[in-house]
N, C-alpha and C positions, 0 to 999 in steps of 0.2 A: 906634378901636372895631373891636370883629372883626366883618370880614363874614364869611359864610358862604359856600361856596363855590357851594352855589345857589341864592343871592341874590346875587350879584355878576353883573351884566348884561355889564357892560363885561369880563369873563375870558370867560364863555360864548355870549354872544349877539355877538357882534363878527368877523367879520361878520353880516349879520339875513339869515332865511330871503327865497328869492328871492319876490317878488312879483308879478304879472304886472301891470302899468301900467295896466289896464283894471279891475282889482280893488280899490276902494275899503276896502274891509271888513278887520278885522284875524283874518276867520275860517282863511286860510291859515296864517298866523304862530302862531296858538293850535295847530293843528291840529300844526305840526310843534314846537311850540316846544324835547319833551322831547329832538329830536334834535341841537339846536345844542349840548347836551353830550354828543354823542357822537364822541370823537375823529375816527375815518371820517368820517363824513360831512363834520368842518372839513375835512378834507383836500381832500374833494371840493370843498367851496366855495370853498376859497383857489383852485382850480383855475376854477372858474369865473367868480373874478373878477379871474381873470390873463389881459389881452387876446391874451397869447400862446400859451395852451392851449386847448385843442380843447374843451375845457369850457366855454368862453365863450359856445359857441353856445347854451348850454341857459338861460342866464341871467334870460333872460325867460320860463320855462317850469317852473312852479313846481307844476304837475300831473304832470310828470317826476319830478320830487323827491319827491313823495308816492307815488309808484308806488316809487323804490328804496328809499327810507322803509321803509313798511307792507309794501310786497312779498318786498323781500331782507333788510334790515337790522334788522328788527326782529323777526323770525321766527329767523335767525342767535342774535339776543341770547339769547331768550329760551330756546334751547336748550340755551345753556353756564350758566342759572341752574336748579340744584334746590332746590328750596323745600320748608321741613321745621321746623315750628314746633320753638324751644329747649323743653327740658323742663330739670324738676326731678329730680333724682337718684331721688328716691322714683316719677316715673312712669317710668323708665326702670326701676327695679328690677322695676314691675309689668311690663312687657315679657321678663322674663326667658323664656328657653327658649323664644322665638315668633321672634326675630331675631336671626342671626349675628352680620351688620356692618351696622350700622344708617347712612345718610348721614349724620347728625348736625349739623349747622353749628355748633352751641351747648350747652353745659348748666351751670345752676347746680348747682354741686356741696357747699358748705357755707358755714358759718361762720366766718371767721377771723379772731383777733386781730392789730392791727399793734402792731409798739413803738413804746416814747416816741421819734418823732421827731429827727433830728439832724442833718438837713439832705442827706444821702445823695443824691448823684447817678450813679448807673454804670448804665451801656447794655450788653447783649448782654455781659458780662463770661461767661468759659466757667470752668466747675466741675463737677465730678468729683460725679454726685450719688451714688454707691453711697460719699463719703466726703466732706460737704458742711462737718461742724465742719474739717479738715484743708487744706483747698482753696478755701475762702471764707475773707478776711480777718475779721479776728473784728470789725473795726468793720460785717459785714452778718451778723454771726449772731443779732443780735435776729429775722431774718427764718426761719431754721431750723424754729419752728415753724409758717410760713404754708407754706416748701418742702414740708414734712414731710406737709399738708394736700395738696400734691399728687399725685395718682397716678401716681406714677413705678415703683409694681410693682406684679404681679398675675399672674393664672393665665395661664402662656402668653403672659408679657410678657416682652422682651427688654429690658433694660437700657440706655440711653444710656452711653456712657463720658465725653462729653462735653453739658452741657446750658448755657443761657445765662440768666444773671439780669441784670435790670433792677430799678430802685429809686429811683424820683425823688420826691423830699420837699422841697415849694417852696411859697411863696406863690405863688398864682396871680394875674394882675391882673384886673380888677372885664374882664368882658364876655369875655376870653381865655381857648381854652382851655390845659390846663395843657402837651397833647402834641397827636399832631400831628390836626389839623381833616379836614373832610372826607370822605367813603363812601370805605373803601379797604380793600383787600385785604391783609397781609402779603405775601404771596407778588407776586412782581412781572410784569407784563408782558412785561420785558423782561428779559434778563440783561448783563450788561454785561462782554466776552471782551474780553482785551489782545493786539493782536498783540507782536510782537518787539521792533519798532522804539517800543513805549511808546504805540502811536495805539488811541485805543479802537472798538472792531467794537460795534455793538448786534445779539444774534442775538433771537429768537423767544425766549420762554420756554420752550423745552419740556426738562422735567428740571428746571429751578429748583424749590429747595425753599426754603420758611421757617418749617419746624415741623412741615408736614402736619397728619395728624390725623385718627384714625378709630374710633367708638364699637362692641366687641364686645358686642352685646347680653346672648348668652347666658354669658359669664364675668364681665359689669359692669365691665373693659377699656378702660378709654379708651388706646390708642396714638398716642404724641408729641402733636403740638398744640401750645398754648398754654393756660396758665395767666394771670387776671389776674384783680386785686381794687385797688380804692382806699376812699379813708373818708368820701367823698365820694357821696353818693347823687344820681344823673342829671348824672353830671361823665362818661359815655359812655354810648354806646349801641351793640346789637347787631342785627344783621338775622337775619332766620329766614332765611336762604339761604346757596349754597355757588354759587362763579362755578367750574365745574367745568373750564373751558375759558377759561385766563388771556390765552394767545394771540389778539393780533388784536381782546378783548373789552377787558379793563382797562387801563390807562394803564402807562407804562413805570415806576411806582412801585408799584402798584397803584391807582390810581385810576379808580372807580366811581362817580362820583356818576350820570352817563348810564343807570345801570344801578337806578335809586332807587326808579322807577315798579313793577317789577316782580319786587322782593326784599320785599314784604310788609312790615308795618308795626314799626318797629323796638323795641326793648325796651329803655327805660333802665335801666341797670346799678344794683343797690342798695350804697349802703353797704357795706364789710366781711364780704361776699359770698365765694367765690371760683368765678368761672367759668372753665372752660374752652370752647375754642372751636380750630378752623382755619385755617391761614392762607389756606382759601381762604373763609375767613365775613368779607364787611365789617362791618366799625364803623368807629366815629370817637369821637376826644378832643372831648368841648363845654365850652363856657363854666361855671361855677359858676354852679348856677339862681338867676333872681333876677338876675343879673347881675354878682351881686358879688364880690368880692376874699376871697380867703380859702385855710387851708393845707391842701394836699391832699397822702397819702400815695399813689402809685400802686407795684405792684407786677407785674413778669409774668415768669414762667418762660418759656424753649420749649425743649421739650422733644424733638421730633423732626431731622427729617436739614433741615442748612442745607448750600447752597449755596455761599454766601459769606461772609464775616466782614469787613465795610471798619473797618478800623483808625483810620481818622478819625472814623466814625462810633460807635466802640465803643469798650469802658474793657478795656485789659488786667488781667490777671491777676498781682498784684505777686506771688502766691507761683509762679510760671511755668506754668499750664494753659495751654494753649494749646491755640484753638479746632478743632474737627475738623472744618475746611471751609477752601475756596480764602480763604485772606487776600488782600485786595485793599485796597493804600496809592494814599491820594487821595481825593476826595467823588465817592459815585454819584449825582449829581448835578450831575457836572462831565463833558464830553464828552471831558476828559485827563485823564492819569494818570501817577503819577511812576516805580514799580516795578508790578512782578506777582511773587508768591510763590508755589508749587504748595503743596496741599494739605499739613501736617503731622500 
């Protein structure tokens, strides 16, 4: 059965907020509870319950922890999230000629048809959108008309020469969801650099891309992002926010759920929709409502500057596109790696 990831006690609370021995009451543990998923702060507590770090001493001192809590940490957070309700295409249109670049995290942008189903699985496959019947194998051009639905030109829009399609058409099982779980970003935390000798460096994120993504008000301009739609109504969800500052805040995949209290209440995705969104707006893949089993088509473009392209992770291009970003062979998910390739 799928847990969620906050609801699973034993991932996030493991180790429990310190308590002071003289404290019967579970009002400190409430008080701190939403920070035991905040990466930082595990860090700090593994440290404090390592009798060999100097953190040890704070142990029994759980008025400490509430002070770098509420004081530094939590003030920190709430600075790297801008919050900015998703709109409809039609309130954004009324916005015209009042906002240049608008922060954006989200917007539903239309309607769109999928086709008859056929089982289609491919990740992050790169394609040529100024030429998409030529450069998409023809078993994904039933999707052409949901591309076509995406804003890939416009007034004072530059072109991608390379964009990535996604397409997964699966039964999903009863309580699972169908991708991946969890509040999370695109864009990741961390980036993952090869030295020479094949050992892998984790630097900062800063310069990682996974789409971008930014709404021009006054030309109706959506720039890169992402694209997504399934047929599936509250099979995801979107936050009205943008974590503007991935460094140090989200998880070396993106992971946000630490960040859930205070990205506004989230919006389930409709049916055969298509939305666009950033890769720095979290969502998450959920269970089929109700809980049950059933076939779901999801869909997403992205359309802005990536970063990286990992080859295990993603479907090449049998007619030879090749992605416009550092290929990276091996799971980023894995702390090795086999090669590194420079940009093509």
């Amino acid at each position: 059965e799928y847990v969620h990831p906050r609801d699973n006690s034993n991932d996030y609370y493991d180790p429990p907020f310190p308590i002071d021995e003289k404290d019967s009451s579970d009002e400190v543990n409430d008080d701190l509870a939403p920070a035991a998923l905040n990466p930082v702060v595990r860090t700090l507590l593994a440290g404090m319950y390592d009798p060999k770090c100097s953190l040890h001493i704070l142990k029994s001192h759980s008025e400490i922890w509430k002070i770098i809590w509420k004081g530094y940490i939590v003030p920190g957070y709430k600075e790297s999230i801008f919050r900015h309700p998703g709109l409809k295409i039609q309130h954004l249109r009324s916005r015209r000629g009042n906002e240049v670049n608008v922060d954006l995290p989200y917007a539903l942008i239309n309607v769109v048809k999928f086709p008859k189903p056929t089982d289609i699985n491919v990740n992050m496959m790169p394609f040529d959108p100024r030429n998409p019947e030529k450069t998409l194998p023809k078993s994904l051009h039933g999707y052409l008309p949901v591309i076509s639905a995406c804003s890939l030109t416009g007034p004072g829009k530059r072109i991608e020469d390379v964009v990535y399609l996604t397409v997964q058409e699966s039964y999903v099982q009863p309580n699972q969801p169908q991708r991946r779980g969890g509040m999370h970003t695109d864009r990741p935390g961390v980036f993952v650099e090869y030295s020479a000798d094949g050992k892998s460096i984790f630097k900062p994120a800063y310069g990682s891309r996974w789409g971008c993504g930014l709404f021009r008000g006054r030309k109706e301009t959506f720039l890169g992002g992402l694209y997504m739609a399934s047929t599936v109504s509250g099979s995801c969800q979107v936050w009205p926010a943008k974590i503007k500052k991935t460094r140090g805040v989200v998880g070396p995949h993106g992971e946000c759920e630490h960040l859930s209290e205070w990205c506004g209440e989230p919006e389930k995705m409709s049916a055969n929709y298509l939305y666009w969104l950033t890769d720095m707006t979290p969502h998450e893949s959920l269970p089929l409502p109700g809980g049950k089993g059933g076939y779901r088509q999801f869909f997403r473009l992205v359309t802005g500057e990536l970063s990286a392209w990992y080859e295990q992770h993603s479907t090449a291009n049998p007619l030879g596109v090749m992605p416009k970003a550092r290929i990276i062979k091996g799971s980023k998910f894995s702390s090795s790696v086999e090669t590194k390739q420079k940009s093509v």
